[in-house]
C-alpha positions in Angstrom: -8.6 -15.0 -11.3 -5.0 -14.1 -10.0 -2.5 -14.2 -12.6 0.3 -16.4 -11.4 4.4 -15.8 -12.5 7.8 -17.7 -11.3 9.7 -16.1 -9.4 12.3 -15.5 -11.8 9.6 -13.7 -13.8 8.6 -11.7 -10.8 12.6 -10.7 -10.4 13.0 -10.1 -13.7 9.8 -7.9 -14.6 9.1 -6.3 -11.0 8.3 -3.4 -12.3 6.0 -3.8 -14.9 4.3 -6.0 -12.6 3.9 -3.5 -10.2 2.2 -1.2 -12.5 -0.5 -4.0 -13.0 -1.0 -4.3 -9.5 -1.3 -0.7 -9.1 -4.1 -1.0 -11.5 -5.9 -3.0 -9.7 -4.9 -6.7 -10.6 -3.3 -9.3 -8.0 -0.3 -11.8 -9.0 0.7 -14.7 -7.4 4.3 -15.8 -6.9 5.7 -19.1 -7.4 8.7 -21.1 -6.6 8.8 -24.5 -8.2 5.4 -24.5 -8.5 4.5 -23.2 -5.4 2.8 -20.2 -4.6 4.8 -18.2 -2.2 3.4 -15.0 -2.7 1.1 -12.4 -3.3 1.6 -9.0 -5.3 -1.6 -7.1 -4.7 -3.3 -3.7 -4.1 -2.8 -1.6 -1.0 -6.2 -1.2 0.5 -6.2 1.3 3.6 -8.9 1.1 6.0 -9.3 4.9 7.5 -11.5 4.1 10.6 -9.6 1.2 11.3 -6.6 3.1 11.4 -8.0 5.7 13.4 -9.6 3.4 16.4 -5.7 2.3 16.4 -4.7 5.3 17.0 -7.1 6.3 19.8 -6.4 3.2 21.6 -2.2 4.0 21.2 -3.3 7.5 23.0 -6.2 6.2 25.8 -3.2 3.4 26.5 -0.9 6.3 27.0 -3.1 8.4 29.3 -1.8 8.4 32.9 1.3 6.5 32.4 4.7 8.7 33.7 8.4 8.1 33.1 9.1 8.6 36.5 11.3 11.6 36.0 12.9 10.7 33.3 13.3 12.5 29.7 12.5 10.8 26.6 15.8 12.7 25.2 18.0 11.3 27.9 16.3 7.8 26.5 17.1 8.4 23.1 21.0 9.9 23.7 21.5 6.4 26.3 20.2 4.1 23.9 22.2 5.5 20.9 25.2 4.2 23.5 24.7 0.9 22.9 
């Protein structure tokens, strides 16, 4: 079971609860009684994040800028 703390308790201890969480343990935040949030683990998904990044490039394929530069993007939109 997820221990739960008030967000007051969350501000006030952040990092000690993010040392639990880091070991593994998930927290629930509340505000008035309410959860509002979670504190839990990072869990990476390596294929996942890889079939995203072959789509990004198959997306890519065959698309042109019609002339243009990406730095001549980049300076023009640092105009504005």
């Amino acid at each position: 079971m997820a221990r739960t703390v008030g967000a007051y308790e969350a501000k006030t201890h952040l990092p000690q609860l993010l040392d639990e969480v880091e070991a593994g343990e998930t927290i629930t935040i509340t505000k008035r009684g309410k959860a509002v949030a979670e504190l839990r683990p990072v869990t990476l998904d390596r294929e996942r994040a890889l079939l995203a990044i072959e789509e990004i490039h198959a997306a890519r394929k065959g698309r042109k800028l019609g002339g243009l530069r990406v730095k001549k993007l980049i300076e023009e939109g640092r105009r504005f």
